[in-house]
C-alpha positions in Angstrom: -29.5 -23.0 -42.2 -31.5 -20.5 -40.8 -30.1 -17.3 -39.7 -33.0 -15.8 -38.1 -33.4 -16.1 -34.2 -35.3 -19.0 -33.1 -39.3 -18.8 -32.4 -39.8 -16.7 -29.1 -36.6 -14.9 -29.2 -36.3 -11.2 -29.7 -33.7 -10.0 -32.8 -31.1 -7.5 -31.5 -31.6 -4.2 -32.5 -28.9 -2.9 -35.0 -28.0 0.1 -32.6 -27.5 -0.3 -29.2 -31.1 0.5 -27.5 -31.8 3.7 -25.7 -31.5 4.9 -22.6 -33.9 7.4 -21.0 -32.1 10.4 -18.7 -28.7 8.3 -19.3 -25.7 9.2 -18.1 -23.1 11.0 -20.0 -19.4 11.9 -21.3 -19.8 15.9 -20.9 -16.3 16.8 -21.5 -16.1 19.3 -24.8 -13.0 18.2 -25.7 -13.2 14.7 -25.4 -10.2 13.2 -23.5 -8.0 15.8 -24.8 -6.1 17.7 -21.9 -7.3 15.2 -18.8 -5.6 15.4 -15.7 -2.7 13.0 -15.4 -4.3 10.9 -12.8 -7.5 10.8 -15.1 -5.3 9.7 -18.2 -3.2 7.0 -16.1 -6.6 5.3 -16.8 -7.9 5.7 -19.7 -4.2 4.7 -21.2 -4.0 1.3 -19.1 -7.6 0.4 -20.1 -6.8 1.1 -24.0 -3.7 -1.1 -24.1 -6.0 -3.8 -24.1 -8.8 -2.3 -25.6 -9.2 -2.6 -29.6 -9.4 0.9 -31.8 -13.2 -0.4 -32.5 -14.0 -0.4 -29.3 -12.2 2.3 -28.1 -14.0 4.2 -30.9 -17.5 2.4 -29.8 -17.1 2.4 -26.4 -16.6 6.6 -27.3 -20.2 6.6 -28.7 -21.6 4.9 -25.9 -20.6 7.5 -23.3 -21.6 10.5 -25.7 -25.1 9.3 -26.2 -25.9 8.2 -22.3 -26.0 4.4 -22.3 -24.6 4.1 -18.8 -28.4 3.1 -17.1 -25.9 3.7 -13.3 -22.6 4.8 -12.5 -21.4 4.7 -9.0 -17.9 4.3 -7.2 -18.1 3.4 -3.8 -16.5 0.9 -1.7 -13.5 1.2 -4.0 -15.4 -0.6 -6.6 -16.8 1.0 -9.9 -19.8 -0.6 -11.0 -22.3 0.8 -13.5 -25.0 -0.8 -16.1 -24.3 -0.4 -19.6 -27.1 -0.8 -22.2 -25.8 -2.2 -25.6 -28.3 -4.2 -28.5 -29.4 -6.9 -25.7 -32.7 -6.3 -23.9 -31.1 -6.1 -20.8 -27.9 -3.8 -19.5 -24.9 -5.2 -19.1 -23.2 -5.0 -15.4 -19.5 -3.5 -15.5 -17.1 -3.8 -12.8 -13.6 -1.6 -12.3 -11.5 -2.2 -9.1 -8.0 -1.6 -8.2 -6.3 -3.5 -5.7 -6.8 -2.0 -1.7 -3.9 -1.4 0.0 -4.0 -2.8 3.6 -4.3 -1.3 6.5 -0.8 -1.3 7.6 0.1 0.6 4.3 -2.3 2.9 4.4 -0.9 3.8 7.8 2.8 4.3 6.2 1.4 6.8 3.5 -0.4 8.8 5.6 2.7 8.9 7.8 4.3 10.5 5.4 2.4 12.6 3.9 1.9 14.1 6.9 5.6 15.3 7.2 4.4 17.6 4.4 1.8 20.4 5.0 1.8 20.9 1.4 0.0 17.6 0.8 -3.4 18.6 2.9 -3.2 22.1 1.8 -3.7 20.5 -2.1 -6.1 17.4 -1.3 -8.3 20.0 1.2 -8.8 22.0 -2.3 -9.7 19.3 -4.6 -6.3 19.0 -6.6 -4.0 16.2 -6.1 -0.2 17.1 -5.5 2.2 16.2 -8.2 4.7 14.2 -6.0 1.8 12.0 -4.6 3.1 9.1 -6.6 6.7 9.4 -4.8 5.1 9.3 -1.4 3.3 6.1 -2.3 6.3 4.2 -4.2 8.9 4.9 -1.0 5.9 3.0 1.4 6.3 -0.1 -1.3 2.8 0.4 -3.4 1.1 2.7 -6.0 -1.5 4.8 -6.3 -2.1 4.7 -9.7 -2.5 2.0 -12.2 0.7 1.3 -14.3 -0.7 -1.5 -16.9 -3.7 -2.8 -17.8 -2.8 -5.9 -15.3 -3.2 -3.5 -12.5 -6.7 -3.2 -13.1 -9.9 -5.8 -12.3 -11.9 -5.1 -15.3 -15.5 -7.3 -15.9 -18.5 -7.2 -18.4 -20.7 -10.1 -18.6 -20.9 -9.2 -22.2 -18.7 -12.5 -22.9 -15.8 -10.6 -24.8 -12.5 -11.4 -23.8 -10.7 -8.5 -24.3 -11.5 -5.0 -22.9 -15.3 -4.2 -24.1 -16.8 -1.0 -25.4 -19.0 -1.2 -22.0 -16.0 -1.4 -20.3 -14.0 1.5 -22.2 -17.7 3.5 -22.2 -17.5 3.1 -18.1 -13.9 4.0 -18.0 -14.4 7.4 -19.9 -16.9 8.5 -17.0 -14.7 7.4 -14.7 -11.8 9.8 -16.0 -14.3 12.4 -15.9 -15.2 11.8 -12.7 -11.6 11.9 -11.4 -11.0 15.2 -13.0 -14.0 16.4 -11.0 -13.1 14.6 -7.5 -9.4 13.6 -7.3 -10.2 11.9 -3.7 -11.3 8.8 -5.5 -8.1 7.7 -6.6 -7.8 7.0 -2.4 -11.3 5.2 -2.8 -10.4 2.9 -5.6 -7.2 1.9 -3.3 -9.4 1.2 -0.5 -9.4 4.8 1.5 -12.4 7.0 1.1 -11.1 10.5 0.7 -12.9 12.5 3.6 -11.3 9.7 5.6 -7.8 10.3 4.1 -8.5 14.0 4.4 -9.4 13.3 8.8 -6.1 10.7 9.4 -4.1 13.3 7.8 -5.3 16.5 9.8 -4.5 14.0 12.9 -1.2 13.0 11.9 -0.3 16.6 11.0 -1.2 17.9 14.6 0.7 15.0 16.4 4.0 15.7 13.8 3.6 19.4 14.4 2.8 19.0 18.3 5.4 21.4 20.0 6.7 23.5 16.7 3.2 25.2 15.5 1.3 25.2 19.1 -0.3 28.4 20.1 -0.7 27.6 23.5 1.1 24.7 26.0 -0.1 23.3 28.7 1.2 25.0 31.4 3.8 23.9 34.2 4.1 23.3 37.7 7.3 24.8 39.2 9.3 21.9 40.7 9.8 21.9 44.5 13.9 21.8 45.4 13.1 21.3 49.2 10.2 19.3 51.4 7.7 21.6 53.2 7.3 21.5 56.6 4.0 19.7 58.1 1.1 22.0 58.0 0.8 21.7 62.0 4.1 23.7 62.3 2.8 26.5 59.7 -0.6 27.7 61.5 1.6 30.6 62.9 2.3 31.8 59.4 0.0 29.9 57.2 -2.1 33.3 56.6 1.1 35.7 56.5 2.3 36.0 52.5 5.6 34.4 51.6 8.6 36.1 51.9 10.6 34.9 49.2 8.9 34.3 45.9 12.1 33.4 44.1 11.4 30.0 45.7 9.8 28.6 42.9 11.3 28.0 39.5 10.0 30.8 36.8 9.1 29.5 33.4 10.7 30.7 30.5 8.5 32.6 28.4 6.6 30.9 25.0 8.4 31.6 21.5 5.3 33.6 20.0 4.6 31.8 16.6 2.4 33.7 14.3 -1.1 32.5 13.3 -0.1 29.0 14.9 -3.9 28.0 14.8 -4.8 29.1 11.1 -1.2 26.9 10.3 -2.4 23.8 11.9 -6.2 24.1 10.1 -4.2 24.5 7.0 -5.7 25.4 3.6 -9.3 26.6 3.6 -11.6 24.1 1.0 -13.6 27.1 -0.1 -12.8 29.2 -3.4 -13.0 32.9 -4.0 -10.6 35.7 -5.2 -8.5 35.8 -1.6 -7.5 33.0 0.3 -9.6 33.0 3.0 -6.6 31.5 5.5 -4.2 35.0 4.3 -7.4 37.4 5.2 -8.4 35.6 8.7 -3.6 36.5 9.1 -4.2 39.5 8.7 -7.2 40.3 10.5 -5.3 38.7 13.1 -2.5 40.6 12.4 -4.4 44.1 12.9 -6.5 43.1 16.2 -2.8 42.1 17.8 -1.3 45.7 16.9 -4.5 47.4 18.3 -4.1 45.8 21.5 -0.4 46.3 22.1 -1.5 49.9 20.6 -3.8 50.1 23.8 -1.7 48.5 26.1 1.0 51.1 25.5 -1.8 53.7 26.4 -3.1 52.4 29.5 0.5 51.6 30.9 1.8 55.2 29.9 -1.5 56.6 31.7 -1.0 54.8 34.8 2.9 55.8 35.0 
């Protein structure tokens, strides 16, 4: 029997073909030191993954033979070029939480400030997981069951396309923690806005700079206007009439609280130098309001 291909049909290469301006695994140090939301992966994708093609699937990222990569829509799908002519079509999803649910975590994290203050900077917080397990779900993948893994290369098991697409994936989490929320349905930016509007309604009344004023409440009905043209134009004679409100508790740097931590980077946080710049304008004015009263007494 023949073992050559039949008439028309083009012999696979011995090494996978080359891709031009592919994308590739950058990271020096391979998956040594990855964030533990970045590992979570990689490990649940090796339990089913052989050592060859965990070892292939390696060589693959290196040398660029991802053609695409993209994750949106909470699905991962990229093209993988291996010995065939054409790429093969990956696909990595996790299962989206509904809406309901999402509701619940952001809920709670919202009770937090600490939570926004780490997602606005790009790092995710290390109690995320608890906040997700008390609403009934995950955010992570626990097993390899938890995750929708597809190569129509035909192997049963976990692929080196699939493992190769994984990698990025890892790398890319390291990069942008937010897509953890993406790949359970959530974009980040809109995780990022549902929180900032659940932290201002939870912190309504204990971090506002400035309520909404008061009417004083009348004790006693006012006469018709008819029977006040005599004195309508004369001033009052009792002001005490009306109820005076109680005077604000001053909370310091209310505003900068609710905007919570600043996204951009630099030697000082930019949230503790707009404090004190507060800090300094507020004693210069009591400074010169100490001045002008003492000159007018």
């Amino acid at each position: 029997m023949s073992l050559n291909p039949p008439a028309g049909q083009p012999k696979k290469p011995d090494a996978p073909r080359r891709v031009r301006h592919g994308i590739k695994f950058r990271r020096k140090n391979g998956l040594a030191d990855l964030p533990w939301t970045a590992q979570a992966f990689v490990e649940v994708i090796q339990e089913k993954a052989s050592l060859g093609s965990q070892v292939l699937g390696m060589e693959y990222a290196l040398s660029g033979q991802l053609a695409s990569f993209s994750v949106d829509q909470g699905l991962v799908e990229a093209q993988v070029q291996g010995r065939a002519f054409k790429p093969y079509s990956v696909r990595i999803s996790l299962q989206h939480l509904t809406p309901e649910k999402w509701s619940e975590v952001v809920q709670l994290m919202a009770k937090e400030a600490m939570f926004a203050a780490k997602l606005l900077v790009g790092e995710m917080p290390v109690d995320i997981e608890e906040v997700f397990e008390e609403c009934g779900v995950q955010v992570l993948p626990q097993s390899w069951k938890d995750v929708n893994a597809e190569c129509d290369c035909g192997e049963k098991t976990h692929c080196k396309h699939i493992v190769a697409v994984t990698y990025l994936l890892a790398e890319r989490i390291e990069v942008d923690p937010l897509v953890i929320f993406a790949l359970r349905g959530l974009h980040g930016t809109t995780l990022l806005e549902r929180l900032q509007e659940a932290r201002n309604v939870h912190s309504a009344g204990v971090s506002q700079s400035h309520q909404s004023a008061q009417l004083p409440s009348q004790k006693a009905k006012l006469p018709p206007l008819e029977d006040c043209l005599n004195e309508f134009w004369r001033p009052g004679k009792k002001l005490s009439d009306f109820e005076l409100l109680p005077a604000q508790e001053h909370i310091p740097h209310a505003v900068l609280r609710r905007l919570g931590a600043s996204p951009l980077g630099g030697k000082f946080p930019l949230v503790g130098l707009l404090a004190s710049v507060q800090d300094s304008l507020r004693a210069k004015v009591i400074e010169l309001r100490q001045r002008i009263d003492e000159g007018g007494q």
